[in-house]
N, CA, C and O atoms as a Tinker XYZ file with bonds, in Angstrom:
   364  protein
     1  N    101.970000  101.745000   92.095000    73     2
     2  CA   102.114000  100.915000   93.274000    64     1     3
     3  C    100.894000  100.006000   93.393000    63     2     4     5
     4  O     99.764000  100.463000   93.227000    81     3
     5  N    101.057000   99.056000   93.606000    73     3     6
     6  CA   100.051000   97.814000   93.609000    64     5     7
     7  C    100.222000   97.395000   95.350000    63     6     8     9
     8  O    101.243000   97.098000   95.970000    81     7
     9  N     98.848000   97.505000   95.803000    73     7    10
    10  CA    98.836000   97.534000   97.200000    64     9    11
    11  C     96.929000   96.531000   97.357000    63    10    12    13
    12  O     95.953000   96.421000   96.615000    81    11
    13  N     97.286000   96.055000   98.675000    73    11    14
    14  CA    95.887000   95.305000   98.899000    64    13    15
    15  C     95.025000   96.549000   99.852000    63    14    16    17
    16  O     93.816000   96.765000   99.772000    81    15
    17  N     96.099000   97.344000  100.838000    73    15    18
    18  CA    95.555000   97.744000  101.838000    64    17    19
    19  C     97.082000   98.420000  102.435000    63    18    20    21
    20  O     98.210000   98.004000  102.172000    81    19
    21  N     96.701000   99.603000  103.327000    73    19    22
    22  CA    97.859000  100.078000  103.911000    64    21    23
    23  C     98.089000  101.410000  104.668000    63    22    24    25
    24  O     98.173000  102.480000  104.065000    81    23
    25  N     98.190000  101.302000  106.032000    73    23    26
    26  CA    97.855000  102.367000  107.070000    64    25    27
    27  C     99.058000  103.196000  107.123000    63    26    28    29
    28  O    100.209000  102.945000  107.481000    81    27
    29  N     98.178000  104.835000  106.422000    73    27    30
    30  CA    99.043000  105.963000  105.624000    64    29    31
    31  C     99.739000  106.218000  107.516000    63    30    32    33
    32  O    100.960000  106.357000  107.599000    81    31
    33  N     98.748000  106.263000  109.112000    73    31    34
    34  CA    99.365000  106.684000  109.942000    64    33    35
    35  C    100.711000  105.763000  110.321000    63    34    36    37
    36  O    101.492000  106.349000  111.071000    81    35
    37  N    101.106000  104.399000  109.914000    73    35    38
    38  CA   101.996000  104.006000  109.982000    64    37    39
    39  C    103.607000  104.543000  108.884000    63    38    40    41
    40  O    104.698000  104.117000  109.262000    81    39
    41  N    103.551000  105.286000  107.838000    73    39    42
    42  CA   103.741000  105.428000  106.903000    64    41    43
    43  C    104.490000  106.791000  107.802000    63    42    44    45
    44  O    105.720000  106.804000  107.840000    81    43
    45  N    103.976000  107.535000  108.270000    73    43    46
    46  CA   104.294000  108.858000  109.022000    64    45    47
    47  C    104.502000  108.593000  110.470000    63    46    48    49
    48  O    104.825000  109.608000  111.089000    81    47
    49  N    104.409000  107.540000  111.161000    73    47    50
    50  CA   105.337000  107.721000  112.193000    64    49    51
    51  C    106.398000  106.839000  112.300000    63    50    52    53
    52  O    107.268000  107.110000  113.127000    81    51
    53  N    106.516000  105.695000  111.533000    73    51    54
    54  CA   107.926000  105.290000  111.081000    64    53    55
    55  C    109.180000  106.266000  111.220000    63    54    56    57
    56  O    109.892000  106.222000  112.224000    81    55
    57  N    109.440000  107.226000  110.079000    73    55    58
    58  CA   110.431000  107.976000  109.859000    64    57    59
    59  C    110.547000  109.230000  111.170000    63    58    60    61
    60  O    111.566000  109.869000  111.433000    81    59
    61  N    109.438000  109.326000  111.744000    73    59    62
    62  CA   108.945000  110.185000  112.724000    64    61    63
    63  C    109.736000  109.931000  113.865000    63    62    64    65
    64  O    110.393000  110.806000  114.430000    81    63
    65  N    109.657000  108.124000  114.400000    73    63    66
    66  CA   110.808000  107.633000  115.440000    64    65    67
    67  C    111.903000  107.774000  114.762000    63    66    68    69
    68  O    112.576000  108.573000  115.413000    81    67
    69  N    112.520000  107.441000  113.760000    73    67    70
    70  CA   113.361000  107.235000  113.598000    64    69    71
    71  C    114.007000  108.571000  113.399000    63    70    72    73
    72  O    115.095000  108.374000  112.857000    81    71
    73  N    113.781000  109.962000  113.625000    73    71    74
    74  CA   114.134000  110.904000  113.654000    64    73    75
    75  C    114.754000  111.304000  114.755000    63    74    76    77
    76  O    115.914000  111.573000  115.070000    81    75
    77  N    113.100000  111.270000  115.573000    73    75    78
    78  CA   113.418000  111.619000  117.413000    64    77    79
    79  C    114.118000  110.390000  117.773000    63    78    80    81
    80  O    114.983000  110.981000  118.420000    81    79
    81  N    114.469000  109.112000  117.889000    73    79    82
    82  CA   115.809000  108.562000  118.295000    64    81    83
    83  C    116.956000  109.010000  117.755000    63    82    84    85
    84  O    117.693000  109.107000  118.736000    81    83
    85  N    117.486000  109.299000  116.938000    73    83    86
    86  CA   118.465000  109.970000  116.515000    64    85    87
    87  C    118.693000  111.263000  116.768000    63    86    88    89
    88  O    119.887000  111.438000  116.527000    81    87
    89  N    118.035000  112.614000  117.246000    73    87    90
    90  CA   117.911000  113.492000  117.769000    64    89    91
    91  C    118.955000  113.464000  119.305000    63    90    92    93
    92  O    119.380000  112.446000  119.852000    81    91
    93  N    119.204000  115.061000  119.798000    73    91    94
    94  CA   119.998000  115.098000  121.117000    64    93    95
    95  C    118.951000  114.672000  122.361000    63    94    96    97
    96  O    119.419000  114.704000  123.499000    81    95
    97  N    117.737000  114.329000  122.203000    73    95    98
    98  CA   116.770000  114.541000  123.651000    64    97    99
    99  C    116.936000  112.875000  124.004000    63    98   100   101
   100  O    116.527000  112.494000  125.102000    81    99
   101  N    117.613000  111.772000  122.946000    73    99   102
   102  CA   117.177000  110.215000  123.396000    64   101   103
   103  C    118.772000  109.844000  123.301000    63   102   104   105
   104  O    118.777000  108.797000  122.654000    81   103
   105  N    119.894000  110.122000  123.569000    73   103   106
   106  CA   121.154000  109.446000  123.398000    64   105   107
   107  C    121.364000  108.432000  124.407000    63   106   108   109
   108  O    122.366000  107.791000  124.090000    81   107
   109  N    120.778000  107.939000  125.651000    73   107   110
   110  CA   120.464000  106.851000  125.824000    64   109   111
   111  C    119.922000  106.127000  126.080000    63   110   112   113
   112  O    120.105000  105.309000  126.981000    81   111
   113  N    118.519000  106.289000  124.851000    73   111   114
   114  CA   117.445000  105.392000  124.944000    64   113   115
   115  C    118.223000  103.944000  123.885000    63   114   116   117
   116  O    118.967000  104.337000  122.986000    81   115
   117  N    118.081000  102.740000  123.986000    73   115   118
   118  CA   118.500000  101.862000  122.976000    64   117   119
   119  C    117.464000  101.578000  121.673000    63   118   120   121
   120  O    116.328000  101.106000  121.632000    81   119
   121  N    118.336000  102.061000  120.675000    73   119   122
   122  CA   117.855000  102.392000  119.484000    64   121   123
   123  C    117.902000  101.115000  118.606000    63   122   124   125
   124  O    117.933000  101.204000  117.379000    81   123
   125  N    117.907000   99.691000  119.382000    73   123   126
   126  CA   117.777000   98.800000  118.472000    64   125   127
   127  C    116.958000   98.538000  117.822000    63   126   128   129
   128  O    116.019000   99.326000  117.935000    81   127
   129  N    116.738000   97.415000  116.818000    73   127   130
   130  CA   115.492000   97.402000  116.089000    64   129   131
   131  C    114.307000   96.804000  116.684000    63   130   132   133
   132  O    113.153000   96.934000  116.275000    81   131
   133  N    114.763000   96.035000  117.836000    73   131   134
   134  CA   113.204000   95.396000  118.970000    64   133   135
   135  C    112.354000   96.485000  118.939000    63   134   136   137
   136  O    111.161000   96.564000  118.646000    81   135
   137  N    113.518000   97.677000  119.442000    73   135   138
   138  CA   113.183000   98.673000  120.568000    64   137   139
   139  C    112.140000   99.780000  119.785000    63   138   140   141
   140  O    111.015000  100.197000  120.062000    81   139
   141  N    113.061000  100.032000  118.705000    73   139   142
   142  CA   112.297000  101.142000  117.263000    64   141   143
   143  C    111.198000  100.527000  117.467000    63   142   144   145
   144  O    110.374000  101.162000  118.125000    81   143
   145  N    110.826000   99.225000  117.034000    73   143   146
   146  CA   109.502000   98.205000  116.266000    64   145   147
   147  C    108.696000   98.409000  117.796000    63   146   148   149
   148  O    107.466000   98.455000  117.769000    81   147
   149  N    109.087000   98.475000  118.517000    73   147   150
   150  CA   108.167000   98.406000  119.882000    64   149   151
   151  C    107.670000   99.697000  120.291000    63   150   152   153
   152  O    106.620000   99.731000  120.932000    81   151
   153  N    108.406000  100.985000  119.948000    73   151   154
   154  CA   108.306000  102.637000  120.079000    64   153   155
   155  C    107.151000  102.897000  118.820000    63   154   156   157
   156  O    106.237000  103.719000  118.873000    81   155
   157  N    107.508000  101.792000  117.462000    73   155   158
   158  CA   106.617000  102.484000  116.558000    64   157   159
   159  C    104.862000  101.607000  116.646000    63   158   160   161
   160  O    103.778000  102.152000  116.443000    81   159
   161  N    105.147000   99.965000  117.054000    73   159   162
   162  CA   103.515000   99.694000  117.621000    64   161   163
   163  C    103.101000  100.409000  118.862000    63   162   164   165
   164  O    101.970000  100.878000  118.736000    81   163
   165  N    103.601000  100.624000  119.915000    73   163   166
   166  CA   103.039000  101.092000  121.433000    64   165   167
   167  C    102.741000  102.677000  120.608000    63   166   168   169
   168  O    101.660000  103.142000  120.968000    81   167
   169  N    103.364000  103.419000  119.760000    73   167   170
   170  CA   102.868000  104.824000  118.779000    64   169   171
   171  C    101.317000  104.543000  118.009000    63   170   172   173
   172  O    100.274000  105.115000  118.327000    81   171
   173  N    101.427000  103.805000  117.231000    73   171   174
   174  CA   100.410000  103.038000  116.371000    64   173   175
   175  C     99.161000  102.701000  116.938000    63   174   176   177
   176  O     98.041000  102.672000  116.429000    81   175
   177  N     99.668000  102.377000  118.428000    73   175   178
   178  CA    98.197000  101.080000  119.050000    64   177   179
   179  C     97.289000  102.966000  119.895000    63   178   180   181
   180  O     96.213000  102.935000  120.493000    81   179
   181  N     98.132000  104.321000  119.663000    73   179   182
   182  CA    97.605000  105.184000  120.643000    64   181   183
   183  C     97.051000  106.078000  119.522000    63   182   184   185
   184  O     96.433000  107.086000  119.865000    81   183
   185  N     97.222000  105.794000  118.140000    73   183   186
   186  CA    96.614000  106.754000  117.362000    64   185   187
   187  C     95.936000  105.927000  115.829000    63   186   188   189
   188  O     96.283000  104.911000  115.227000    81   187
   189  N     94.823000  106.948000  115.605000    73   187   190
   190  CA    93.885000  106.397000  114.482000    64   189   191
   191  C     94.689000  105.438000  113.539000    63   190   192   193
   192  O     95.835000  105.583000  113.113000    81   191
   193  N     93.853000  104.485000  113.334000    73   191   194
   194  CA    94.488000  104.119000  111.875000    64   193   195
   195  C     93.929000  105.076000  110.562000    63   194   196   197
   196  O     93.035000  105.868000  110.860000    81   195
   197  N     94.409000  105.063000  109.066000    73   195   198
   198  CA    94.216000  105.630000  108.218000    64   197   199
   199  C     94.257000  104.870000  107.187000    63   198   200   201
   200  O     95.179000  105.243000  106.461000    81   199
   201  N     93.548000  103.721000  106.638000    73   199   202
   202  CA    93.625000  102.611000  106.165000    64   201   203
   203  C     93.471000  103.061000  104.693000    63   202   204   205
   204  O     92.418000  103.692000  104.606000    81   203
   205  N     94.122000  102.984000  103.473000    73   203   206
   206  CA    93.765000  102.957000  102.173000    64   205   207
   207  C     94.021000  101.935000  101.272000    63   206   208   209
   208  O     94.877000  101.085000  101.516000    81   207
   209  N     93.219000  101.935000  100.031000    73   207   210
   210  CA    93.287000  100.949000   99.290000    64   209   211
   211  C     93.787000  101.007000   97.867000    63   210   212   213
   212  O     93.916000  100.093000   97.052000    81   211
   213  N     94.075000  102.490000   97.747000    73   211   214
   214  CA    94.841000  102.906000   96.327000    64   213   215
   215  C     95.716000  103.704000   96.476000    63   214   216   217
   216  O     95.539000  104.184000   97.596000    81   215
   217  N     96.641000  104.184000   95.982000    73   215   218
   218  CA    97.891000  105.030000   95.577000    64   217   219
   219  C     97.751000  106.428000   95.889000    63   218   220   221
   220  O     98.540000  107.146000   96.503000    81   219
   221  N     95.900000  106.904000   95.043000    73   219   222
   222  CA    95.673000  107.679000   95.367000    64   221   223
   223  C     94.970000  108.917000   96.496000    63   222   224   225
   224  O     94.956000  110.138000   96.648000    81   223
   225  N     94.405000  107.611000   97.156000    73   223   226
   226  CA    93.833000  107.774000   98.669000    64   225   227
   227  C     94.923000  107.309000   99.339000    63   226   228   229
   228  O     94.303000  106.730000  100.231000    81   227
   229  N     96.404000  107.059000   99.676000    73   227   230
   230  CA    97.281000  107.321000  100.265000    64   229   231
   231  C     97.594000  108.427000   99.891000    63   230   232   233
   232  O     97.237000  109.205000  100.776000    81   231
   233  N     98.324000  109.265000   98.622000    73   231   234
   234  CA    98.381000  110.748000   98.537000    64   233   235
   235  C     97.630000  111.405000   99.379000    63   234   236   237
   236  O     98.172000  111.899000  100.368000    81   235
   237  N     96.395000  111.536000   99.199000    73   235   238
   238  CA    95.166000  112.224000   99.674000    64   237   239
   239  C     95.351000  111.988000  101.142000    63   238   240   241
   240  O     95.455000  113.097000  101.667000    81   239
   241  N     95.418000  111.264000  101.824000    73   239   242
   242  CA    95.070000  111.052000  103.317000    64   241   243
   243  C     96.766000  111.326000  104.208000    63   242   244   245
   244  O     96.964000  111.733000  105.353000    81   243
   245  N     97.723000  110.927000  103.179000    73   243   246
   246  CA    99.409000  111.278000  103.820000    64   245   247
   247  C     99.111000  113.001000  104.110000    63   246   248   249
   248  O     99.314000  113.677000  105.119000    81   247
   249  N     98.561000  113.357000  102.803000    73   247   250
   250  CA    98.598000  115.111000  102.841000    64   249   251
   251  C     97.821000  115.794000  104.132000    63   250   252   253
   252  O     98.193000  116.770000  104.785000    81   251
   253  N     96.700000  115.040000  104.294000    73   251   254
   254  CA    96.057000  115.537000  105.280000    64   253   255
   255  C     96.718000  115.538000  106.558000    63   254   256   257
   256  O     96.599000  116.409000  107.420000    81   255
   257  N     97.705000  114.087000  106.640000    73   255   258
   258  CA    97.962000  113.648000  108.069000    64   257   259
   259  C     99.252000  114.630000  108.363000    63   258   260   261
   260  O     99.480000  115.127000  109.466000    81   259
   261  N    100.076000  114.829000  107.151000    73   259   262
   262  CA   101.309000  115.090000  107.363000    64   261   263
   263  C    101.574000  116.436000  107.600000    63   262   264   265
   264  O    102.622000  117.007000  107.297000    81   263
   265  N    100.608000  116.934000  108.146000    73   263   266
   266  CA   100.541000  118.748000  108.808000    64   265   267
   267  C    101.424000  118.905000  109.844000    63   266   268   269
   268  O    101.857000  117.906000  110.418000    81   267
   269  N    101.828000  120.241000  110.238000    73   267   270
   270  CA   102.270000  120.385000  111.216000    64   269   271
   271  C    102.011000  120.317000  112.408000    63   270   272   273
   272  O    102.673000  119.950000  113.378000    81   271
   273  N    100.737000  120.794000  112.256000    73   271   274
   274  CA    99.302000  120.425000  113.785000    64   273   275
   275  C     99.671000  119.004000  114.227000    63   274   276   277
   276  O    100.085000  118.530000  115.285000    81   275
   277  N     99.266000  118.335000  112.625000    73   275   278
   278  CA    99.577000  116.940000  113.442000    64   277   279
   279  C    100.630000  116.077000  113.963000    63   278   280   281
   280  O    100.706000  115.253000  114.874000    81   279
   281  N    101.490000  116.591000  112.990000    73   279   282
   282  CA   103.320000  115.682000  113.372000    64   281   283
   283  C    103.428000  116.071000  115.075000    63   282   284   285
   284  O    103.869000  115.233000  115.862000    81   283
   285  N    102.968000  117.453000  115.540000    73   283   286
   286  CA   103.009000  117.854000  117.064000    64   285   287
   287  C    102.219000  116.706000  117.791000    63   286   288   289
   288  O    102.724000  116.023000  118.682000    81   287
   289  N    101.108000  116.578000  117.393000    73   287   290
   290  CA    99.925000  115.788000  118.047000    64   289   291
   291  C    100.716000  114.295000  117.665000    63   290   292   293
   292  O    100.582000  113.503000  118.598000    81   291
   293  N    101.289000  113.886000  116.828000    73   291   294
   294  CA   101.494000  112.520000  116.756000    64   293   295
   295  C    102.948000  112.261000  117.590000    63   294   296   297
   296  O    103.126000  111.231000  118.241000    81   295
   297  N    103.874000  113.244000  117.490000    73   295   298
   298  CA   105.146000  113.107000  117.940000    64   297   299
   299  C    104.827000  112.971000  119.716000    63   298   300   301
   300  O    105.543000  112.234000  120.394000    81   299
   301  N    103.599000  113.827000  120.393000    73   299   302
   302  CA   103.673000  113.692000  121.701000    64   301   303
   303  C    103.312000  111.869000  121.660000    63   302   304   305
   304  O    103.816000  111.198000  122.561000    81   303
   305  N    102.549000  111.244000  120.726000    73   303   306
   306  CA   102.510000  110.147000  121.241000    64   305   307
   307  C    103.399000  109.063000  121.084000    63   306   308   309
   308  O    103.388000  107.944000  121.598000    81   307
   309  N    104.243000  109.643000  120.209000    73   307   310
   310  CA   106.130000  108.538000  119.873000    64   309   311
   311  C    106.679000  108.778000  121.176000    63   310   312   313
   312  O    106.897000  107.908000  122.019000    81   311
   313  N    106.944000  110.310000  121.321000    73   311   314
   314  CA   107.777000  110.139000  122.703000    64   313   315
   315  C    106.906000  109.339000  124.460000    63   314   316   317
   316  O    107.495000  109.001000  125.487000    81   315
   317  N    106.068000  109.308000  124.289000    73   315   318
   318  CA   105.229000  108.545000  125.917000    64   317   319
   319  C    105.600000  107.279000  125.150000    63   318   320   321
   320  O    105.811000  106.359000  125.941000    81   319
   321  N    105.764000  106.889000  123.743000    73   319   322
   322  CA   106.110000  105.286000  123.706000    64   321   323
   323  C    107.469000  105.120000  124.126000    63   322   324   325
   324  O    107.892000  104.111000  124.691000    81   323
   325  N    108.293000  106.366000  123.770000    73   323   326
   326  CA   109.788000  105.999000  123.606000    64   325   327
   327  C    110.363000  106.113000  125.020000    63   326   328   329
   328  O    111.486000  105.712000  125.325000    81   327
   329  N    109.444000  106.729000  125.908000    73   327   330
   330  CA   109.479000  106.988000  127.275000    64   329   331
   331  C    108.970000  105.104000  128.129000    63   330   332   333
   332  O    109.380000  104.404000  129.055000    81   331
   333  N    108.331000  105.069000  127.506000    73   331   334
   334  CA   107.758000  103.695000  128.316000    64   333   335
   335  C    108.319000  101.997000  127.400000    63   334   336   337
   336  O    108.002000  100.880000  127.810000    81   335
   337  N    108.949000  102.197000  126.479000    73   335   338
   338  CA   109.555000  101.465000  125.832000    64   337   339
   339  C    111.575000  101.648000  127.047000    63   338   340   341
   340  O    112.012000  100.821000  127.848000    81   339
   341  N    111.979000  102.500000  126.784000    73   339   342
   342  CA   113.204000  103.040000  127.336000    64   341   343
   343  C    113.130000  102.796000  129.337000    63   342   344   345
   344  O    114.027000  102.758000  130.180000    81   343
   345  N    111.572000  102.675000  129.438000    73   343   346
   346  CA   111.143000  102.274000  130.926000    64   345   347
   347  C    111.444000  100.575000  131.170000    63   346   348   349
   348  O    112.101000  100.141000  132.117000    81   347
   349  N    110.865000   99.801000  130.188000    73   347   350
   350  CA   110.570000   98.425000  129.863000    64   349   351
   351  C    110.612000   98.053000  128.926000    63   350   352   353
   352  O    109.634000   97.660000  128.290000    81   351
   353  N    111.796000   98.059000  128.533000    73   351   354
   354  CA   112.542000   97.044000  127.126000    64   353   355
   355  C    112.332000   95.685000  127.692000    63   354   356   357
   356  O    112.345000   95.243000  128.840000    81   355
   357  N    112.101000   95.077000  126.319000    73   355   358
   358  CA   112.062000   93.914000  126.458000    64   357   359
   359  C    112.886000   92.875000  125.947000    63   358   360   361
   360  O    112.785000   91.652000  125.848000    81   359
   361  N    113.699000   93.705000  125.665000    73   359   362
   362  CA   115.750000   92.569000  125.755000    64   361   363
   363  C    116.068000   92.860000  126.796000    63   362   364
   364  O    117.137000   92.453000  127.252000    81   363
């Protein structure tokens, strides 16, 4: 993979929303793509970045992030987005 630069915490909460919207707890939050892209920056802008510059310091730093400790610690901050996104959509 040929990369300039690329934030491994974006990488893990991508698929992260796109889980918990699809899940029974959000059936009518609107799951459009504004809405995702707005659940996954207002997620992003509340937790570290993890910035790497090779293939292999993404391995290295996904592994660290992608614990269970943390998916808990990162998921409370998808849902306060998906909560305040689902408050004030902006369509």
């Amino acid at each position: 993979m040929n990369m300039d630069y690329e934030n491994v915490m974006e990488e893990i909460v991508s698929p992260l929303v796109n889980i918990l919207m699809m899940g029974p707890d959000y059936p009518t939050f609107c799951k459009c793509k504004k809405c995702r892209n707005d659940i996954i920056a207002l997620s992003l802008n509340s937790l570290p970045g993890h910035y790497v510059t090779t293939e292999e310091g993404r391995i290295r730093v996904f592994e660290q992030l992608n614990t269970e400790e943390n998916r808990k610690w990162i998921n409370k901050r998808i849902i306060m987005a998906i909560h305040t996104v689902g408050k004030y959509p902006k369509h």
